[in-house]
C-alpha positions, 0 to 999 in steps of 0.5 A, spaced: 321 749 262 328 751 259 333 754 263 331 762 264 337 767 267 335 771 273 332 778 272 337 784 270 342 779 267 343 780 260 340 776 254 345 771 251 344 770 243 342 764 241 347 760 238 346 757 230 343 750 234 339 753 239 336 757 233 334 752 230 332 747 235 329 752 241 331 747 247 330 753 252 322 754 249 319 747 248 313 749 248 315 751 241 318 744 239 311 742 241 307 746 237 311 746 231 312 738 231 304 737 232 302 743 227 305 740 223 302 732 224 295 736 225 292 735 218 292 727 219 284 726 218 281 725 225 288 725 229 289 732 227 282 735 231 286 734 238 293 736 235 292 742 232 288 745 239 294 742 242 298 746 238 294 753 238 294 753 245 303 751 246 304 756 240 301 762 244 303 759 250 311 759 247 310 766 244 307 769 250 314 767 253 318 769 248 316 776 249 316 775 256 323 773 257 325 776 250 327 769 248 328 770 241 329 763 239 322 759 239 318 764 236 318 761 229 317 755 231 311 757 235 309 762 229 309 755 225 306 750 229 300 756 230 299 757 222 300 748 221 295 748 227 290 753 225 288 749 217 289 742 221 284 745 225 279 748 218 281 741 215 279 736 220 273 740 222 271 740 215 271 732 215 267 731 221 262 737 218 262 733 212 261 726 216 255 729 220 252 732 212 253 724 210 250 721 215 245 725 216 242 726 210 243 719 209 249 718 203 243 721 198 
């Protein structure tokens, strides 16, 4: 995990790059990056489970440490890993369909 300041210290602002490439929450870089590459046919089914959980996970950590940065990455990756998610279930509900009835 990214460096965290002890407790009681004051939050530092993040800076314009840490804004936007989150280094101190890479749970959110992970679930922004595999949200994205999630809508690949097949590929996509475990990416956007993946990125489901790294974005909650990266969220739950931004309001525990009141991170700012990283929270619209996670936000990102949770909405791209959430219709990945639909469309890669759809191909495999739609293969299941054809093979099951035959193609007919």
């Amino acid at each position: 995990m990214g460096m965290q300041p002890p407790p009681g210290m004051p939050q530092k602002q993040p800076d314009l790059l840490e804004s936007m490439i989150p280094t101190s929450n890479p749970d959110s870089l992970i679930s922004y990056y595999l949200g994205l590459f999630s809508i690949m046919p097949f590929l996509g089914l475990p990416m956007s489970i993946v990125a489901l959980v790294k974005g909650r996970k990266a969220l739950q950590f931004t309001r525990e440490h009141g991170v700012k940065a990283g929270a619209t990455h996670a936000r990102v990756g949770i909405g791209c890993g959430s219709i990945g998610l639909l469309l890669n279930l759809c191909i495999v509900g739609l293969l299941i369909a054809l093979l099951v009835t035959g193609g007919k």
